[in-house]
Structures are given as C-alpha cells and as structure tokens.
TORVEXRO-286031 format. One record per atom (N, C-alpha, C): atom name; z, y, x; residue in one letter; residue number from 1. Coordinates in pm, whole numbers, plus 50000, padded with zeros to 5 digits. Layout:
<atoms>
+------+-------+-------+-------+-----+-----+
| atom |    up | north |  east | res |   n |
+------+-------+-------+-------+-----+-----+
|   CA |     Z |     Y |     X |   A | NUM |
...
+------+-------+-------+-------+-----+-----+
</atoms>
This chain:
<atoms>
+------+-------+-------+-------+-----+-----+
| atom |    up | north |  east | res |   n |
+------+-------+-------+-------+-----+-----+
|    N | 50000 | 49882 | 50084 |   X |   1 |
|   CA | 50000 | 50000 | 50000 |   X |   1 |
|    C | 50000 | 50124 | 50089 |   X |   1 |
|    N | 49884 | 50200 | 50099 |   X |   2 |
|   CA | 49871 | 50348 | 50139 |   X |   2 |
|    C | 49914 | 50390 | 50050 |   X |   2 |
|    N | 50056 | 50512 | 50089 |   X |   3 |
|   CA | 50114 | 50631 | 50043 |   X |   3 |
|    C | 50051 | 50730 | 50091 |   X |   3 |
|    N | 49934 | 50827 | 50014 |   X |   4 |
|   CA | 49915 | 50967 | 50125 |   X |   4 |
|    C | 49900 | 51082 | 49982 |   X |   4 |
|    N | 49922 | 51215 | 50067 |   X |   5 |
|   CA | 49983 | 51317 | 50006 |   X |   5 |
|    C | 49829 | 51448 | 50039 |   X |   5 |
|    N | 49794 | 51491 | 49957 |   X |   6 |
|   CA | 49689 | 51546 | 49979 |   X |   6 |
|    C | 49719 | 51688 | 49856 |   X |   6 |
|    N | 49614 | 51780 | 49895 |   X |   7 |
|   CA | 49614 | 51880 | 49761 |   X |   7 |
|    C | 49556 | 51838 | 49669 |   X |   7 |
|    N | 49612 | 51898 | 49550 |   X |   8 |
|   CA | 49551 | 51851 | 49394 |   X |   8 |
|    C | 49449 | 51894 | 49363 |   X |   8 |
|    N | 49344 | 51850 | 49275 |   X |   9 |
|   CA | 49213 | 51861 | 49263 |   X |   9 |
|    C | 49244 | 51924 | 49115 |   X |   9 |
|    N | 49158 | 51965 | 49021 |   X |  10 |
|   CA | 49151 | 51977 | 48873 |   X |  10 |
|    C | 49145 | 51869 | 48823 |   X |  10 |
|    N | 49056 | 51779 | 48865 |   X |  11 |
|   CA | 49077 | 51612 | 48787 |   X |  11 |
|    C | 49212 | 51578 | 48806 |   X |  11 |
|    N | 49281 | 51626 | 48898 |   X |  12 |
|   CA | 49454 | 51526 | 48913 |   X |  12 |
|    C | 49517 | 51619 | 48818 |   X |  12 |
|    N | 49494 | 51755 | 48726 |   X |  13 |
|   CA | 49574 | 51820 | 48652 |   X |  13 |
|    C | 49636 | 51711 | 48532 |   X |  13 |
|    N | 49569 | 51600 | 48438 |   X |  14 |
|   CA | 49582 | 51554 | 48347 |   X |  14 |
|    C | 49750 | 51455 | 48415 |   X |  14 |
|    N | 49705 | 51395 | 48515 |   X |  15 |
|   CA | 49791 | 51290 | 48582 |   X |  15 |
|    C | 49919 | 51389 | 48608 |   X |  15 |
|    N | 49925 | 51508 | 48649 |   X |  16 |
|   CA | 50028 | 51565 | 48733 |   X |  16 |
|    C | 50131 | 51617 | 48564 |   X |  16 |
|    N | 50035 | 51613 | 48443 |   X |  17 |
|   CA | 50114 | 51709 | 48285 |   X |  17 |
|    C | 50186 | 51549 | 48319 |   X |  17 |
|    N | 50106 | 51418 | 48285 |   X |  18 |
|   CA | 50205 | 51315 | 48229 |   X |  18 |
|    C | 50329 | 51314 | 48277 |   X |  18 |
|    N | 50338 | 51316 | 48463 |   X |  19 |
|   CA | 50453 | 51331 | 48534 |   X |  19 |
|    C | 50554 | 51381 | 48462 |   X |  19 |
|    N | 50490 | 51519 | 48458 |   X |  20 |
|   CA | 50594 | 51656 | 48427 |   X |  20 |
|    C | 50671 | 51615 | 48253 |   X |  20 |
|    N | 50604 | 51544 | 48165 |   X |  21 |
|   CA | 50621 | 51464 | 47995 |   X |  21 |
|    C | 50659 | 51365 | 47999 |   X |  21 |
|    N | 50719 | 51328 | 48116 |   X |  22 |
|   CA | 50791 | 51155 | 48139 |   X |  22 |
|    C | 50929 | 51159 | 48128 |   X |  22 |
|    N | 51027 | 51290 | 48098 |   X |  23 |
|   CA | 51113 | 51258 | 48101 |   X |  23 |
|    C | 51180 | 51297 | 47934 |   X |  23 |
|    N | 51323 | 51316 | 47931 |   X |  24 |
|   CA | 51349 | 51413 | 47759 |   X |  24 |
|    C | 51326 | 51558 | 47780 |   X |  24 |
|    N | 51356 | 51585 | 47885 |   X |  25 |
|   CA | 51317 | 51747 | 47912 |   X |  25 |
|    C | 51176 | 51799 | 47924 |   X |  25 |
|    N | 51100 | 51732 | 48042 |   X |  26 |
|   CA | 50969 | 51753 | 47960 |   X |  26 |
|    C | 50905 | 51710 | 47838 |   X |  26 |
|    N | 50925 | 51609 | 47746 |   X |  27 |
|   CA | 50886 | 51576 | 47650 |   X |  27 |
|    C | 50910 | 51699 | 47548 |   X |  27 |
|    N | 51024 | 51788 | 47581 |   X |  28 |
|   CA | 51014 | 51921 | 47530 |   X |  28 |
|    C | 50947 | 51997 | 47534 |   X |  28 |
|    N | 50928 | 51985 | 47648 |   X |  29 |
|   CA | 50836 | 52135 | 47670 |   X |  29 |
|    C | 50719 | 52118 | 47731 |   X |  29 |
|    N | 50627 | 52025 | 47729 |   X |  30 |
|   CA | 50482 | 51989 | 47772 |   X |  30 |
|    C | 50431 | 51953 | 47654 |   X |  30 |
|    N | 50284 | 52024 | 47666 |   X |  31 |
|   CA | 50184 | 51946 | 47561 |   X |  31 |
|    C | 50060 | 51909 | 47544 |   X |  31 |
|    N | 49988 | 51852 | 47471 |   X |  32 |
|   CA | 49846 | 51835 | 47471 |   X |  32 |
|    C | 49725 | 51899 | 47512 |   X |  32 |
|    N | 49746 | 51989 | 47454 |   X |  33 |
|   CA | 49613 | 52093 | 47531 |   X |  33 |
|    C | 49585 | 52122 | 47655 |   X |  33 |
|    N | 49497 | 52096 | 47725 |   X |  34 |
|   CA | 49480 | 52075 | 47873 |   X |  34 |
|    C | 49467 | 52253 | 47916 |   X |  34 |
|    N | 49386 | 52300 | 47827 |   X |  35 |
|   CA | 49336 | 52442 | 47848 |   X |  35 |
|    C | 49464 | 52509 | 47940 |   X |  35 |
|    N | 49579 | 52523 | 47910 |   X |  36 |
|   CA | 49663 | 52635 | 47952 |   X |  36 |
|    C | 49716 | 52574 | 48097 |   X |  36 |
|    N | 49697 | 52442 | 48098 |   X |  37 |
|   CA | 49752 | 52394 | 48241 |   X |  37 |
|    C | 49634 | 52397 | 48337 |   X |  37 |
|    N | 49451 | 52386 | 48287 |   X |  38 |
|   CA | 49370 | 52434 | 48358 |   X |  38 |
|    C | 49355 | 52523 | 48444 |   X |  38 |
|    N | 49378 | 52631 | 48368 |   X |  39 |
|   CA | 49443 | 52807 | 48385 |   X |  39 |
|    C | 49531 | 52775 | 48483 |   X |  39 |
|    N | 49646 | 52735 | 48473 |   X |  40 |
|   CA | 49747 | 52732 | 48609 |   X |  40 |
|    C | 49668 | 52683 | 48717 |   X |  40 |
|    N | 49631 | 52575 | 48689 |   X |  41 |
|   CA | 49549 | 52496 | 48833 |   X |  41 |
|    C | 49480 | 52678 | 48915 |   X |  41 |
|    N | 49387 | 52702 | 48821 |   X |  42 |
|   CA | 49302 | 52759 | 48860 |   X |  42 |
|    C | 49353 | 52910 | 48935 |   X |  42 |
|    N | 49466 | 52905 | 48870 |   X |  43 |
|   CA | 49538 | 53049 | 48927 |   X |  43 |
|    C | 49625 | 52975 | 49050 |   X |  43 |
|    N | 49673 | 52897 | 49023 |   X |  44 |
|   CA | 49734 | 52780 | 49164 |   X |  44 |
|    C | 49662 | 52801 | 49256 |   X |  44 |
|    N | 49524 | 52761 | 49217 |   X |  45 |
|   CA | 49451 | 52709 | 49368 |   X |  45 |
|    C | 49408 | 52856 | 49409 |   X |  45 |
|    N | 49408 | 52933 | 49317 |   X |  46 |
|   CA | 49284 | 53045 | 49402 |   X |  46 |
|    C | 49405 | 53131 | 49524 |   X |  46 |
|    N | 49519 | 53145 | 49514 |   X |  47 |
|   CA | 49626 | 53188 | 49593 |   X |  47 |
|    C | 49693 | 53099 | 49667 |   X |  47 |
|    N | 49654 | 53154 | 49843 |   X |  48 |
|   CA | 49691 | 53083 | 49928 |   X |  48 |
|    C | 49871 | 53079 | 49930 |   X |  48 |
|    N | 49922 | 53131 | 49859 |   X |  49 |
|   CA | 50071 | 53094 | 49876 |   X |  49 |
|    C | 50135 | 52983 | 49802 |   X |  49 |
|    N | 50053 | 52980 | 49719 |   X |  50 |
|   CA | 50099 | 52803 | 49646 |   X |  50 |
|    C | 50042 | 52722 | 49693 |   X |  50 |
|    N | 50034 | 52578 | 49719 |   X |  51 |
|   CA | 50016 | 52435 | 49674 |   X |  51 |
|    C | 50060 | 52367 | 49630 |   X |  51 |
|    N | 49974 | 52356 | 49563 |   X |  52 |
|   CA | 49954 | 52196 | 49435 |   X |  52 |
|    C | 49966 | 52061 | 49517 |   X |  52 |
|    N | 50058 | 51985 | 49585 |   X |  53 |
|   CA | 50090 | 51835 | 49663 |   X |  53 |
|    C | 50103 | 51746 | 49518 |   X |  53 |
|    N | 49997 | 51681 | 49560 |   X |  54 |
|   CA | 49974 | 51500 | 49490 |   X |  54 |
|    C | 49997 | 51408 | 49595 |   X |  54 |
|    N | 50096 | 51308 | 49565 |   X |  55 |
|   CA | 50093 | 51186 | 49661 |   X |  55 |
|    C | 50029 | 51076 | 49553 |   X |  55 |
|    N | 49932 | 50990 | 49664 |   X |  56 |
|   CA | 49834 | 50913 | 49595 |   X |  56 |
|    C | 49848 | 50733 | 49637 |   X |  56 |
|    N | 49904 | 50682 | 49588 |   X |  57 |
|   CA | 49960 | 50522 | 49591 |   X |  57 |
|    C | 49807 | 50392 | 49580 |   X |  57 |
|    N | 49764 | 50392 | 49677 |   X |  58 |
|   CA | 49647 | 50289 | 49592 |   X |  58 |
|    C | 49549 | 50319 | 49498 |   X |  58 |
|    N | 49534 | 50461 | 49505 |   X |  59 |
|   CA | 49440 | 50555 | 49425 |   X |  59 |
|    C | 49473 | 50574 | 49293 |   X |  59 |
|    N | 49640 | 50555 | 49291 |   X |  60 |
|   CA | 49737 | 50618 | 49138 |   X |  60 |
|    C | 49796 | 50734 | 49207 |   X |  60 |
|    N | 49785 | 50874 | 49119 |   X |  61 |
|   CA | 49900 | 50925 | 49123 |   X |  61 |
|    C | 50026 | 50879 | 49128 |   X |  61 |
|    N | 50111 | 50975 | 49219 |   X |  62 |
|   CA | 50226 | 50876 | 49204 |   X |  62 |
|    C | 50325 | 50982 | 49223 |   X |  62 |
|    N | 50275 | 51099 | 49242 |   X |  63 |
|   CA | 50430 | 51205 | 49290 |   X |  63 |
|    C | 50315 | 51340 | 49314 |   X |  63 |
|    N | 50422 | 51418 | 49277 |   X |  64 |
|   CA | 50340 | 51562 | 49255 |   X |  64 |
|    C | 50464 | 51671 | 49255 |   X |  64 |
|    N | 50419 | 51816 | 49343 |   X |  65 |
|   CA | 50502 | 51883 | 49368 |   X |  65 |
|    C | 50403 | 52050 | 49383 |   X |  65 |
|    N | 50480 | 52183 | 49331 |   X |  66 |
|   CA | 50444 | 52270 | 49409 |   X |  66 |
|    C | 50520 | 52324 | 49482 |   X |  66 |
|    N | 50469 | 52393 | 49591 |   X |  67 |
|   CA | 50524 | 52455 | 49721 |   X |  67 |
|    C | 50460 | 52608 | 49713 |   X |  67 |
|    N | 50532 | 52706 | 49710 |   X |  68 |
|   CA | 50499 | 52838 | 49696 |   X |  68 |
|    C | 50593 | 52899 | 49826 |   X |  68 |
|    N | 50500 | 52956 | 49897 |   X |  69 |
|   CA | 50563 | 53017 | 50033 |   X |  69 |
|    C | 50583 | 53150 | 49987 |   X |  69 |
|    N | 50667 | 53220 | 50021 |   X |  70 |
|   CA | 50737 | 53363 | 49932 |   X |  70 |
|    C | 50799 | 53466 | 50102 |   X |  70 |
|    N | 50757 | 53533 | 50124 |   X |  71 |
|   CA | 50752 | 53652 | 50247 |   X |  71 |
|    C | 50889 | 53714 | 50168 |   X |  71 |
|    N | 51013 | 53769 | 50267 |   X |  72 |
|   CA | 51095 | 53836 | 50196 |   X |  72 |
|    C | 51188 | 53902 | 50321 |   X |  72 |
|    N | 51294 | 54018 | 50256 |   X |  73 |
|   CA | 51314 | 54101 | 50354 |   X |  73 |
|    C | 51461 | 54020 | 50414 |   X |  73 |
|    N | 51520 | 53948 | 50337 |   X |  74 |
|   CA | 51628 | 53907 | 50379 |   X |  74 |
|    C | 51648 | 53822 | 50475 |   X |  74 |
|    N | 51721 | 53758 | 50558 |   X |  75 |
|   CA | 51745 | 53682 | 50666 |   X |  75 |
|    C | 51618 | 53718 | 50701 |   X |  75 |
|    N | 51645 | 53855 | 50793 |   X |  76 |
|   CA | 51564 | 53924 | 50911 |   X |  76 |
|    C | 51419 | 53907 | 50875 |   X |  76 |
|    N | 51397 | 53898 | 50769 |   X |  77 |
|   CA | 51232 | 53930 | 50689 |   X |  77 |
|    C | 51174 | 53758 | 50684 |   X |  77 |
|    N | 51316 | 53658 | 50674 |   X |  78 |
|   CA | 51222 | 53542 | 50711 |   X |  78 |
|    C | 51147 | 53513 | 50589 |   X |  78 |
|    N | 51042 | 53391 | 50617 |   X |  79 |
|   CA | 50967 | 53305 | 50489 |   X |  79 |
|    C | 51064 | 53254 | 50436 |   X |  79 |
|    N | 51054 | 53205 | 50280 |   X |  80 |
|   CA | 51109 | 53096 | 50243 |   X |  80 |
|    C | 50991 | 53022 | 50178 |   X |  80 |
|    N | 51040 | 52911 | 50172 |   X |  81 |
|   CA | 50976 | 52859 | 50038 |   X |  81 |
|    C | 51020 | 52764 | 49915 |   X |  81 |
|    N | 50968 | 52791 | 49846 |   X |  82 |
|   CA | 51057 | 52778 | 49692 |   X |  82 |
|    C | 50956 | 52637 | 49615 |   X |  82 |
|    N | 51005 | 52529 | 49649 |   X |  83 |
|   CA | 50969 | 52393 | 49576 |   X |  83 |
|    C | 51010 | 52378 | 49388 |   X |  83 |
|    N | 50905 | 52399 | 49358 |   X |  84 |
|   CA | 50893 | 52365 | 49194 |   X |  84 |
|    C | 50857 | 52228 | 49129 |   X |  84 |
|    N | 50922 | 52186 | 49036 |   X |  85 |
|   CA | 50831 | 52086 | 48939 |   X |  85 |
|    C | 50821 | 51906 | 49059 |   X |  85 |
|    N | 50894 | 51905 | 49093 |   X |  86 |
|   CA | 50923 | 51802 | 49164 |   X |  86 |
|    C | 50933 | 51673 | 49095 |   X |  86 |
|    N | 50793 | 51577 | 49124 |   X |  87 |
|   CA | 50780 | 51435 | 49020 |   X |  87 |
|    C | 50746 | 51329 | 49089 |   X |  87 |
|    N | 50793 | 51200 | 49070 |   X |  88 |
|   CA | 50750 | 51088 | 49081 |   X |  88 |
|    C | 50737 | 51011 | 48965 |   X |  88 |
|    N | 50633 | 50880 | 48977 |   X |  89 |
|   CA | 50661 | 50812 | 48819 |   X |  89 |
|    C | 50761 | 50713 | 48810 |   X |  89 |
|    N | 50800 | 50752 | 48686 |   X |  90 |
|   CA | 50925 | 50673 | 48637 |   X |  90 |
|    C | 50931 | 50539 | 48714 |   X |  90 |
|    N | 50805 | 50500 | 48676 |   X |  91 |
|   CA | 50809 | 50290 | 48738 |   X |  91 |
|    C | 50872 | 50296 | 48894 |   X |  91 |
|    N | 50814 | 50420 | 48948 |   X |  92 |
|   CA | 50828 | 50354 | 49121 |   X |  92 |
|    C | 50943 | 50439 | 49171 |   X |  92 |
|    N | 50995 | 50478 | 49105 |   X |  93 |
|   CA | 51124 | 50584 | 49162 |   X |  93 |
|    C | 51245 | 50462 | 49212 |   X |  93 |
|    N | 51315 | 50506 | 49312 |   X |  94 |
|   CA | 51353 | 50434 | 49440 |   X |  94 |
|    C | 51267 | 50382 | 49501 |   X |  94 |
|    N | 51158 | 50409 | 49554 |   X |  95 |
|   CA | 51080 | 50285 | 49646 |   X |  95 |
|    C | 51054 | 50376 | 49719 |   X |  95 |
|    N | 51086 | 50486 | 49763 |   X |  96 |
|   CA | 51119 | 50595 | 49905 |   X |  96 |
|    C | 50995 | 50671 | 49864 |   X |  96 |
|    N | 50927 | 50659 | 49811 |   X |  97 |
|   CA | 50806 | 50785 | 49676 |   X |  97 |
|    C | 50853 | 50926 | 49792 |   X |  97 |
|    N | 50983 | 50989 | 49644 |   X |  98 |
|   CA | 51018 | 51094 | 49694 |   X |  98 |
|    C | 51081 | 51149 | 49781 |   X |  98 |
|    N | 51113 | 51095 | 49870 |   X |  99 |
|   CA | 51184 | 51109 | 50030 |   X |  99 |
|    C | 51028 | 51127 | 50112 |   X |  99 |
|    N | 50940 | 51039 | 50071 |   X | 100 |
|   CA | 50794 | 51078 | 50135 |   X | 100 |
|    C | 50747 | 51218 | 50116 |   X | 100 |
|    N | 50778 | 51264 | 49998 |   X | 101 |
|   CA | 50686 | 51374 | 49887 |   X | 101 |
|    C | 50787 | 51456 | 50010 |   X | 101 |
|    N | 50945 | 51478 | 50001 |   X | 102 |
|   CA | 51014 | 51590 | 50038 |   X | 102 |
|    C | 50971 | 51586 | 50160 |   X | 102 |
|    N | 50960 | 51479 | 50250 |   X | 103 |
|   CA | 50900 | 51474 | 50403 |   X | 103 |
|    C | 50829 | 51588 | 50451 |   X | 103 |
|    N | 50680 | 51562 | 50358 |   X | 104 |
|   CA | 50546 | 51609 | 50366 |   X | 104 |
|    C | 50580 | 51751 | 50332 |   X | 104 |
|    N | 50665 | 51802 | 50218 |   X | 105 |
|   CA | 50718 | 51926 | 50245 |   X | 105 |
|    C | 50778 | 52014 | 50300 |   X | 105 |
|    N | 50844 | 51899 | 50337 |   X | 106 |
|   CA | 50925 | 52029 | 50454 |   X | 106 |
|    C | 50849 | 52062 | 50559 |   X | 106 |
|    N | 50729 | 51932 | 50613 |   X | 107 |
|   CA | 50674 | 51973 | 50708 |   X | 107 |
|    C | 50578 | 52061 | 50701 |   X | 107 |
|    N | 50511 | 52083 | 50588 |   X | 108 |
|   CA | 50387 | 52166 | 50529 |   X | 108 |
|    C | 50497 | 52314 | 50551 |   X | 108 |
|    N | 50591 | 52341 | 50506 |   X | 109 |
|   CA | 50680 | 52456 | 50510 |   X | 109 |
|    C | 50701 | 52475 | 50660 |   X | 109 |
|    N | 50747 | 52431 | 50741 |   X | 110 |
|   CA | 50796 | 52424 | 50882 |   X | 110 |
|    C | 50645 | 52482 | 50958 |   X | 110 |
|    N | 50524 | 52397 | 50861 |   X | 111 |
|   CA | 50438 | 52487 | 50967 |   X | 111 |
|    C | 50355 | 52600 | 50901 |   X | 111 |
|    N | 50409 | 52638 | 50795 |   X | 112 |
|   CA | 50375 | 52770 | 50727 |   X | 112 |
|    C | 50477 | 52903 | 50814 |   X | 112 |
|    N | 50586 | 52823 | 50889 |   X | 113 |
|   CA | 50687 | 52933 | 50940 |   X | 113 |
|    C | 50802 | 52956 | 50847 |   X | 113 |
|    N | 50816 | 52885 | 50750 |   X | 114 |
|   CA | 50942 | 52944 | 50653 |   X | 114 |
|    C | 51047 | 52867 | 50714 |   X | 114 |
|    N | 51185 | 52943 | 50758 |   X | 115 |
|   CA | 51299 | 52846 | 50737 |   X | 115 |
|    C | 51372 | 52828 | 50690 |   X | 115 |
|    N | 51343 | 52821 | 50534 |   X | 116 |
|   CA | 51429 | 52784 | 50452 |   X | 116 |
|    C | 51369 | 52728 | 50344 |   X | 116 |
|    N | 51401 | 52613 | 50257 |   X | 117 |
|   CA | 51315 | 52559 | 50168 |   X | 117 |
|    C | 51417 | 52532 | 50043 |   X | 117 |
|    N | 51384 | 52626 | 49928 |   X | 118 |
|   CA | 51476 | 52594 | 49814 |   X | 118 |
|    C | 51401 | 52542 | 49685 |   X | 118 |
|    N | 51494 | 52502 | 49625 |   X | 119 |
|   CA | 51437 | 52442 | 49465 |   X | 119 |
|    C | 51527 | 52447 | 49406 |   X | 119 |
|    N | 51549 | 52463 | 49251 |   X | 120 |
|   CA | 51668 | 52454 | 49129 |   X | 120 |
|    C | 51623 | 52342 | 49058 |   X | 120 |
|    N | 51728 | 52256 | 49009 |   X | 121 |
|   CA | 51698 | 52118 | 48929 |   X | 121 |
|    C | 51777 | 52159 | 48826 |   X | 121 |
|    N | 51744 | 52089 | 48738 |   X | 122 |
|   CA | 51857 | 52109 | 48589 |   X | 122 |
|    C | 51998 | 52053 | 48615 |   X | 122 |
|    N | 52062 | 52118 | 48567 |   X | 123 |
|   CA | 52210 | 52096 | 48537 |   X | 123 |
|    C | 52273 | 51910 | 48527 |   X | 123 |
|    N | 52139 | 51886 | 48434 |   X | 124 |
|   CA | 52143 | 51773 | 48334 |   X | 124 |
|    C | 52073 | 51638 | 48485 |   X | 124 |
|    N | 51996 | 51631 | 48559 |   X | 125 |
|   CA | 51945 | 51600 | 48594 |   X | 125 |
|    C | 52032 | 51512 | 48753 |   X | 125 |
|    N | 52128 | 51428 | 48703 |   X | 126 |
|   CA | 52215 | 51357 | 48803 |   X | 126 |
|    C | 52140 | 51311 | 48889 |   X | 126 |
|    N | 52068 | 51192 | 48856 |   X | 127 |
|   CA | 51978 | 51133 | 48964 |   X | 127 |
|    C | 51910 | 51228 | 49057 |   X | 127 |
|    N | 51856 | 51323 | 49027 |   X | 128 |
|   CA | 51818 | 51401 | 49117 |   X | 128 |
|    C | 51856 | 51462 | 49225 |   X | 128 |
|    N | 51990 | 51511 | 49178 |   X | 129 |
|   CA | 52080 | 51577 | 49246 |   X | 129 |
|    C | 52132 | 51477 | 49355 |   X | 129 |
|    N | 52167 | 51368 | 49329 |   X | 130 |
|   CA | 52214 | 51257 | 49434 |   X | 130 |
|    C | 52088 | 51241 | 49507 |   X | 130 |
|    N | 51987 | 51247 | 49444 |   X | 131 |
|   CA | 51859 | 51254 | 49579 |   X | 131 |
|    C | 51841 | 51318 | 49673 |   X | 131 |
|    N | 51878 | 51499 | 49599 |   X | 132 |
|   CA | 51831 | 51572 | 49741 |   X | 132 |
|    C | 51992 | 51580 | 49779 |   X | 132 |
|    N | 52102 | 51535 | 49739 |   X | 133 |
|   CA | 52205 | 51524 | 49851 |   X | 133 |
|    C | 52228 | 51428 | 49943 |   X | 133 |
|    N | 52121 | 51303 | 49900 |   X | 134 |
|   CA | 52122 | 51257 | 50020 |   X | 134 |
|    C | 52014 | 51270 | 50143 |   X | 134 |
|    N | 51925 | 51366 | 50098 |   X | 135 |
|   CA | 51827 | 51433 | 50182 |   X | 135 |
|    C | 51842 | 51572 | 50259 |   X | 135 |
|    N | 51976 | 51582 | 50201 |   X | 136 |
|   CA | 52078 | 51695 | 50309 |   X | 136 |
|    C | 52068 | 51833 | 50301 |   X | 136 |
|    N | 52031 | 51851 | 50124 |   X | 137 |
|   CA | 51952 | 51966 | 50052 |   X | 137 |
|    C | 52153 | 51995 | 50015 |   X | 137 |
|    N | 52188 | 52102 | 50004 |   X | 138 |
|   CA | 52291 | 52130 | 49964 |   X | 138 |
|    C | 52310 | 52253 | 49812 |   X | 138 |
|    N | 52414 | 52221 | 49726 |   X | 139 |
|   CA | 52384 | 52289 | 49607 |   X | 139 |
|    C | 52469 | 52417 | 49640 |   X | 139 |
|    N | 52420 | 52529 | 49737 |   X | 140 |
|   CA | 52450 | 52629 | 49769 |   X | 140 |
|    C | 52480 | 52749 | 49668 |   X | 140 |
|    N | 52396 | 52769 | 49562 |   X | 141 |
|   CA | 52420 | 52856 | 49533 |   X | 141 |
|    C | 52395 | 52810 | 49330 |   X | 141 |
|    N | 52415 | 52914 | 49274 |   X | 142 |
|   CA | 52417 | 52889 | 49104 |   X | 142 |
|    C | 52245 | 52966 | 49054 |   X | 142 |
|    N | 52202 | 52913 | 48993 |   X | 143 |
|   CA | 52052 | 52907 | 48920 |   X | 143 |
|    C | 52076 | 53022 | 48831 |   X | 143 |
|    N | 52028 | 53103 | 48792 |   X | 144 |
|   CA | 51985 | 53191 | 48628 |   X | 144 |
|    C | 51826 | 53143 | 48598 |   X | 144 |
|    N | 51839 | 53116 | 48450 |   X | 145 |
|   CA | 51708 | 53136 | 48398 |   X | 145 |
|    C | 51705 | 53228 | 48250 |   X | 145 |
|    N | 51599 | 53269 | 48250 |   X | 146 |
|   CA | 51593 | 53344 | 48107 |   X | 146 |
|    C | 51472 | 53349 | 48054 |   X | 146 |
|    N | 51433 | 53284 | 47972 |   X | 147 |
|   CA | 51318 | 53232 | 47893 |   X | 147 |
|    C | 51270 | 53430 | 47836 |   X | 147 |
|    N | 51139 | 53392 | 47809 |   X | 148 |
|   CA | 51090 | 53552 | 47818 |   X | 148 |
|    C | 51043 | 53485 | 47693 |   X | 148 |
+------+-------+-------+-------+-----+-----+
</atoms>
C-alpha cells in the first residue's frame, strides 16, 4: 500500500465534502450541492497561501487537510500557519493515516518558513484531541467562534 500526499485537484473536491459529512458534526453542516464547495476549490487554489493536501491510499482518498500560511507582526513578524478541516476516513483511522497527513504538514510549513503551526478542533471532538497530544501539539490557548 502506497500512502502519498499530493495537492487537491477539483475532481478530489466531491471525495474531500464526504470526509468533511462523515462525522455528526459535519452531517450538520455539509451538503449536496457541489456548486459552493467548487467556488472554494477555486478560490483555494488560485491563492498561493492556501493548500488543499489529499493523501491518496491505492488511488482512494484517504485524508485531506488545508494549510493556509498567514504573515503576521507578532513573534518578531514570524509566519504561522493555521491547519483547517483536518480528515481521515472513518474505516482507516488508527492505521498511522493521520500522523502521515500531520508529517507532510509540518514539513510543507517548515519549508514555507513558518514556525509555528496551529489548528482549533471542537470541544466535542476527544479522539482528536488525544491525537494531536500525542503528536506533541499542545492545547495552549482557548478558541472563539462566531457564526456571521
């Protein structure tokens, strides 16, 4: 089994919604119409500060992530970058998937120059949290969100 991690195409948009609708939280808030997640792709790809990461199992999707590199004045003007939407599929989760996916990120970040790499997970979301604590991600600081 080849594990490899490449950028997302528009054909991988359909594969990357199911990810994101696999769990009770996305089953909330994802839906059918491809149109509005097209649009993202398309605003995704055209700006070099995001990527769209698909990891590809035997020519299945299998894990999907974005990485948005963000320029800022604090800690002496460093990069950061800010990891969103972090997925593997349900079936293969524990089989080191996402320890691969975070790998490939940090290193894609490390050679963008950022040193620091953050993400917010839900509250609700245990398993996760025991993931990136054992990947040495620490829950430093408290999340706000506010739905517009």
């Amino acid at each position: 089994m080849a594990l490899i991690f490449r950028d997302a195409t528009r054909a991988d948009v359909a594969g990357i919604v199911a990810m994101l609708a696999d769990d009770s939280l996305g089953q909330g808030r994802e839906g059918s119409d491809p149109a509005p997640y097209l649009a993202a792709f398309d605003e995704i790809a055209a700006n070099p500060a995001h990527h769209l990461i698909v990891g590809e199992l035997d020519g299945r999707l299998v894990a999907s992530c974005q990485l948005t590199l963000l320029a800022g004045l604090s800690r002496k003007g460093a990069r950061r970058a800010l990891l969103e939407a972090v997925r593997t599929v349900s079936d293969l989760r524990g089989q080191g998937i996402g320890a691969a996916l975070m790998a490939e990120v940090e290193a894609r970040a490390k050679a963008a120059g950022a040193t620091v790499l953050q993400l917010t997970t839900d509250r609700s979301r245990l398993r996760a949290h025991a993931f990136y604590d054992r990947l040495g991600y620490e829950p430093s600081h408290i999340g706000y969100k506010k739905t517009l």
